[in-house]
C-alpha positions as CSV (number, residue, x, y, z in Angstrom):
1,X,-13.4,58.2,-25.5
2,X,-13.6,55.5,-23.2
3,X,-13.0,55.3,-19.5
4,X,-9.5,54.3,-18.6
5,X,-10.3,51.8,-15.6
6,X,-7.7,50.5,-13.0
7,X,-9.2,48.4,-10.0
8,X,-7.9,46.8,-7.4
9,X,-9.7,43.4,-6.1
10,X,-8.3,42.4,-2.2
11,X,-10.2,39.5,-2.1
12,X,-10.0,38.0,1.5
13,X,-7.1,40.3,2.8
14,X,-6.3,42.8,4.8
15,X,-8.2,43.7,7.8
16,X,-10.4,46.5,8.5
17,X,-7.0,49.1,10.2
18,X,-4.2,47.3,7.2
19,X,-7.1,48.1,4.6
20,X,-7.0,51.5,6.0
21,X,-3.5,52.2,5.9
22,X,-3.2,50.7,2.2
23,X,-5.8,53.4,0.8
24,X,-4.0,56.0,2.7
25,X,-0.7,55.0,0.9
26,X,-2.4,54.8,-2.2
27,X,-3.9,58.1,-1.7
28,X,-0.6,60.4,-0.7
29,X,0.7,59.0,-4.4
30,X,-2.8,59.7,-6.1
31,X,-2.8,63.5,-4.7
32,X,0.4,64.1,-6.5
33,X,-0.7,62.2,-9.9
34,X,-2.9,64.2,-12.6
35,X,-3.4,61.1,-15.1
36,X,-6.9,60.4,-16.3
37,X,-7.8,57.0,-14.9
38,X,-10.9,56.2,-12.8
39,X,-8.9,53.6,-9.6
40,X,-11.6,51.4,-8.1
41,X,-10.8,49.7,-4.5
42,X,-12.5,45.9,-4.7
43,X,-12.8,45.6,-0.6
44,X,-14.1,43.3,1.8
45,X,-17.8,43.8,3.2
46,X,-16.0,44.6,6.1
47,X,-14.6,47.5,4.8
48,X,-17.4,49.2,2.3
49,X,-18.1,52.5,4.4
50,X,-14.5,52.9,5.6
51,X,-12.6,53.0,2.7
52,X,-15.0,54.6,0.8
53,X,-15.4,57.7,3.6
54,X,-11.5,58.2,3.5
55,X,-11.5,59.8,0.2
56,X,-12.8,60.7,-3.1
57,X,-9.7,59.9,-5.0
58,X,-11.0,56.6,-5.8
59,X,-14.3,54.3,-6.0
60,X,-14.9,51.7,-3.8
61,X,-16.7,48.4,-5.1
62,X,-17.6,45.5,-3.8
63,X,-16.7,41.7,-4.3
64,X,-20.1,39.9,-4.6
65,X,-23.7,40.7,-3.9
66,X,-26.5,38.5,-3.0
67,X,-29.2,37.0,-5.7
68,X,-31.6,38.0,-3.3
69,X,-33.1,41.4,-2.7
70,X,-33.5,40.8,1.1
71,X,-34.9,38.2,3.2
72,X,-33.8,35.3,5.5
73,X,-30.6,34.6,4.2
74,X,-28.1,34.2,6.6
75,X,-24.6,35.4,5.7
76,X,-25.9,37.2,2.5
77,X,-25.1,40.8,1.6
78,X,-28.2,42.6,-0.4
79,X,-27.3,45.2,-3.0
80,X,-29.0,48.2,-0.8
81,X,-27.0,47.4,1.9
82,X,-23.8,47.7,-0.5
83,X,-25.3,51.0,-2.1
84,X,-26.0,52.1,1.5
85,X,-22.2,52.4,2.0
86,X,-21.8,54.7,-0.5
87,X,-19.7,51.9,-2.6
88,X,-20.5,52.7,-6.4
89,X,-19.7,49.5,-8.1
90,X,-20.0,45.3,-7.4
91,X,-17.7,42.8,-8.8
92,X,-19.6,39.7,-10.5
93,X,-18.4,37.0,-12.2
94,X,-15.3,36.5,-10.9
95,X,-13.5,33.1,-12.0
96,X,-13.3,32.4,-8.0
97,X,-16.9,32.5,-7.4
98,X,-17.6,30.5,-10.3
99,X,-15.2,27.9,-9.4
100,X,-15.2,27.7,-5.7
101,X,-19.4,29.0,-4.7
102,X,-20.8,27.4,-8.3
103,X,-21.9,30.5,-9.3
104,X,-23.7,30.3,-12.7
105,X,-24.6,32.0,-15.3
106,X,-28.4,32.6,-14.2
107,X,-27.3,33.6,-10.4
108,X,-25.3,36.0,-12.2
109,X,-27.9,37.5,-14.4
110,X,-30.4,38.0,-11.2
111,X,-27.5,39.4,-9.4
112,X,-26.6,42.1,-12.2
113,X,-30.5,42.7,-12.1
114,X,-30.6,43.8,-8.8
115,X,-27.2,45.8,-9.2
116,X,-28.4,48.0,-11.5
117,X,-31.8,48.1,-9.9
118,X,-30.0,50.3,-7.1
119,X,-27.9,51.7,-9.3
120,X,-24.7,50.0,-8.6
121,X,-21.7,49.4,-11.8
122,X,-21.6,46.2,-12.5
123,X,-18.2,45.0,-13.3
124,X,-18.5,41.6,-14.7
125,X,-16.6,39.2,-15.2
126,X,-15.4,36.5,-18.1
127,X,-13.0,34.1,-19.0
128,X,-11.8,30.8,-19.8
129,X,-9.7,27.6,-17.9
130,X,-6.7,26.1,-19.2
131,X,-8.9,23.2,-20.4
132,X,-11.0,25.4,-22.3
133,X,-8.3,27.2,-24.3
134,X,-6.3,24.4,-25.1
135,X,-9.5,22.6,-26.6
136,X,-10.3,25.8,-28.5
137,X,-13.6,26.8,-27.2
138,X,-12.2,29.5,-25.3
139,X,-13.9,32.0,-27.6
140,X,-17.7,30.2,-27.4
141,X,-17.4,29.4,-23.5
142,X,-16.4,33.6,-23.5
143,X,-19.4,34.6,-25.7
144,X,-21.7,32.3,-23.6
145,X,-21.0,33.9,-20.2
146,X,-21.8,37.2,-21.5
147,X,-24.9,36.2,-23.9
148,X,-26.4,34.4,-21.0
149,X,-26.0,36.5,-18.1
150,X,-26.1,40.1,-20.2
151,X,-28.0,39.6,-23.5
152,X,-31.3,40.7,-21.5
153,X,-30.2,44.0,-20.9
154,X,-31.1,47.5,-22.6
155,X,-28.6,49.4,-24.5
156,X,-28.8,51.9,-21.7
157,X,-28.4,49.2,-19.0
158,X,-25.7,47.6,-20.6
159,X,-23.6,51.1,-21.2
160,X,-23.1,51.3,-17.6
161,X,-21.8,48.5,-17.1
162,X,-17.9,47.3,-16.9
163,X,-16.3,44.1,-19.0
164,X,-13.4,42.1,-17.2
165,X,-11.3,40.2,-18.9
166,X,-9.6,37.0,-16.7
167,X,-8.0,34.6,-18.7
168,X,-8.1,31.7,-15.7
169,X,-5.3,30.1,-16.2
170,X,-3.4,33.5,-15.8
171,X,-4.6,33.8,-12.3
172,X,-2.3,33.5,-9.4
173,X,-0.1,30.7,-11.6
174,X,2.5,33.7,-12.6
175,X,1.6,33.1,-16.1
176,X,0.2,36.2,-17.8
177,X,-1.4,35.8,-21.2
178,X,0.8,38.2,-24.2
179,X,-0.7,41.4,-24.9
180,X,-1.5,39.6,-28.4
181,X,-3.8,37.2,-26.6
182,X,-5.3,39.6,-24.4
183,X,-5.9,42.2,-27.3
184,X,-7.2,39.2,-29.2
185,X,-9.9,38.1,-26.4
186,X,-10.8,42.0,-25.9
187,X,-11.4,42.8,-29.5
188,X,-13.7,39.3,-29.2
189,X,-15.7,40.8,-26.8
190,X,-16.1,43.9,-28.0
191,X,-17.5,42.6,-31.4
192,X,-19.9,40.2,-29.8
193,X,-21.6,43.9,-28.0
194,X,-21.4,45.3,-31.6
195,X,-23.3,43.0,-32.9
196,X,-26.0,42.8,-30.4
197,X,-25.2,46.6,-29.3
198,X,-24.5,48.6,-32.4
199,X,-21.1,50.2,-32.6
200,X,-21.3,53.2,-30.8
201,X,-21.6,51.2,-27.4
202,X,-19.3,48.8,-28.2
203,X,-16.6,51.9,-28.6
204,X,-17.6,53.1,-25.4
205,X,-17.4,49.6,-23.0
206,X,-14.6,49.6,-21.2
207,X,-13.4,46.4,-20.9
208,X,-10.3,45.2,-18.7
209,X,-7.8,42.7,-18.5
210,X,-7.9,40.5,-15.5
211,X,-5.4,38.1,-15.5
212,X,-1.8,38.5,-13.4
213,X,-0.9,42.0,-14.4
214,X,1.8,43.6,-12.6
215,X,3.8,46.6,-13.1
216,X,6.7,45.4,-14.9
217,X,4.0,43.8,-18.2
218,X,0.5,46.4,-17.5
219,X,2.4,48.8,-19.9
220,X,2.8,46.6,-23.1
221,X,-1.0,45.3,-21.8
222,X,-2.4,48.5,-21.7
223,X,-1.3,50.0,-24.7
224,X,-3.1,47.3,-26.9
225,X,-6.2,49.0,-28.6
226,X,-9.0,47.0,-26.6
227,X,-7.5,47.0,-23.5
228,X,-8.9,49.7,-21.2
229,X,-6.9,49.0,-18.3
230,X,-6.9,46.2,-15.7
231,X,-8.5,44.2,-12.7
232,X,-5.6,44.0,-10.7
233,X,-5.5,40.7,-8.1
234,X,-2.4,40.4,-5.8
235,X,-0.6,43.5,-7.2
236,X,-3.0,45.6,-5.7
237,X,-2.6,45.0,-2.0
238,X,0.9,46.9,-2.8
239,X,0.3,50.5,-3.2
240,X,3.6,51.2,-4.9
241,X,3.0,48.2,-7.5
242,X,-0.4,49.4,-7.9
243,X,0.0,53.1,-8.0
244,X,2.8,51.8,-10.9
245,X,0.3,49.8,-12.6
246,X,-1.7,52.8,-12.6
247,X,0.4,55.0,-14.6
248,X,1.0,52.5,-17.0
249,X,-1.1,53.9,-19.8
């Protein structure tokens, strides 16, 4: 069966003592809750050790790593430094950091190299703009982020890694994609692994929709097929919305 996944990605918010007090909110409802979901905390730099020292009733991931494995690059944050904080998982590929730092798709591939080369999760990200859906090559831009930036990868590489879903144009506008369209996209994706893959990994990625959920649509999301829960933006900074969101399956 596959991993039922709900992170949470701050971006740039909270500070190091309102990060604190949001994963001890978060906590006090997650001692109390039994359901089988893995809850990953996307956190600033600033807040890797803390927040993943707190407690064990969540993973703790970062937002970005370097393409770089160490060296004179000021500003830069190496994948050992991240592993050194305990934090078990890095978020690449986010829509942000391809829009705003030009990320591309060959930083990206270096940068999941070096993830998994200290043994970080890799959850990474895909998805098309406005532009590209309405000119219908939202499935081929899709299949070309992952293809270019994954394709390299063993089967036994590739099985630990994480698939997120963001439908751009359904990020901080308020619009959400239907569950139609994001079961549509995920079953996509999970056919392009089976064919390069074999079946019995694709059945086993999980992969996660990115785009705008909040509690009062994550249920009708999550209970599509290929939709193994959700990379949660702005909702997440709440810990009653996200705790919600949580128990949505």
């Amino acid at each position: 069966m596959r991993k039922k996944i709900v992170a949470g990605n701050w971006k740039m918010n909270k500070n190091l003592n309102e990060g604190i007090i949001l994963a001890n909110e978060l906590i006090e409802k997650l001692i109390s809750s039994s359901i089988d979901v893995e809850v990953i905390l996307g956190v600033p730099f600033t807040h890797l050790e803390k927040i993943t020292s707190i407690s064990k009733k969540y993973s703790v991931s970062a937002q970005n790593c370097s393409a770089q494995e160490s060296g004179a690059f000021t500003g830069e944050i190496s994948t050992k430094m991240i592993q050194s904080t305990g934090a078990k998982y890095v978020i690449l590929g986010h829509s942000e950091r391809r829009i705003f730092h030009k990320e591309n798709n060959s930083d990206l591939a270096k940068k999941v190299d070096l993830c998994l080369m200290d043994d970080l999760i890799v959850i990474y990200c895909c998805g098309e703009t406005l532009s590209d859906r309405e000119s219908g090559n939202h499935f081929m831009v899709v299949k070309s982020q992952i293809e270019d930036v994954l394709f390299h990868l063993s089967g036994e590489q590739m099985s630990k890694l994480v698939i997120a879903y963001e439908p751009v144009w359904a990020i901080g506008t308020g619009v959400t994609a239907s569950s139609d369209q994001a079961q549509e996209m995920h079953a996509f994706i999970r056919s392009i692994f089976t064919q390069k893959y074999g079946l019995e990994l694709s059945r086993g990625l999980s992969i996660l929709y990115g785009g705008s959920c909040k509690p009062s649509n994550a249920q009708d999301i999550f209970s599509k097929e290929d939709v193994d829960g959700g990379l949660i933006g702005g909702a997440s900074l709440n810990a009653n919305d996200f705790y919600q969101i949580i128990n949505a399956f």
